[in-house]
N, C-alpha and C positions, 0 to 999 in steps of 0.2 A: 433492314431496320433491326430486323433479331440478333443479326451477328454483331452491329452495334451497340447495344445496350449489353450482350453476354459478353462481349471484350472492354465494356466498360465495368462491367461488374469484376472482371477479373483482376481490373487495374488497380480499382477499390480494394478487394478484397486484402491484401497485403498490410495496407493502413489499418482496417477494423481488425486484424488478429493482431499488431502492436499497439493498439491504443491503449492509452492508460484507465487503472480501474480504481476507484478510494476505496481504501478499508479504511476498519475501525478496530482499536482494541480496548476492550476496558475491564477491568479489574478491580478485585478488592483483598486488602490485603487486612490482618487484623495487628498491633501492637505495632503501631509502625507510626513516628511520630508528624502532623501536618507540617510541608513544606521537607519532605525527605524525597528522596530523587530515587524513581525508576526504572533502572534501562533494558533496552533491546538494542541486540547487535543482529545486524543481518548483513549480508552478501546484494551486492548489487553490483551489476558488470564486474566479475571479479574482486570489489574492493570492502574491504570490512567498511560498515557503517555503525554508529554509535548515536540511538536516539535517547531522549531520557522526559519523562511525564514526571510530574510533580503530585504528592499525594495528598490529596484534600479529602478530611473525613474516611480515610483508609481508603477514599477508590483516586483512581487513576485514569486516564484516555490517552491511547497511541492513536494519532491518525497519519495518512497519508496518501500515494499514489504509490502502484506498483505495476513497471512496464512491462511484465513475462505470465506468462499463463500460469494457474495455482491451482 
C-alpha cells in the first residue's frame, strides 16, 4: 500500500512542479496621458512575447500565467 501511494506521488509530482502560476503586475506611471499603452516583452519557450496594459489615471495591470519556475 506504501509503495503504492509513493509511486503515485512520484507520478504526480512532475505535473505540480509544471503547473501554471498567475502573476500580477501594476504600476504607476506620472505625466503619461489616459488610454496610452504600456508594454512588457518577455521570453516564453524561446519566443519574444509582446504584452501591452492601458494607462488609467497613471496606473496600469499586467496579468497572466507563467509555466517555469521564478
Amino acid at each position: 500500500m506504501i509503495a503504492n501511494v509513493f509511486l503515485l506521488l512520484l507520478l504526480i509530482f512532475p505535473y505540480a512542479v509544471l503547473a501554471q502560476s498567475p502573476y500580477t503586475i501594476q504600476g504607476k506611471v506620472d505625466n503619461v496621458s489616459n488610454g496610452a499603452k504600456i508594454y512588457l516583452i518577455y521570453n516564453r519557450d524561446a519566443v519574444s512575447v509582446t504584452d501591452s496594459a492601458l494607462v488609467q489615471s497613471g496606473n496600469f495591470t499586467f496579468s497572466g500565467e507563467i509555466n517555469t519556475p521564478s
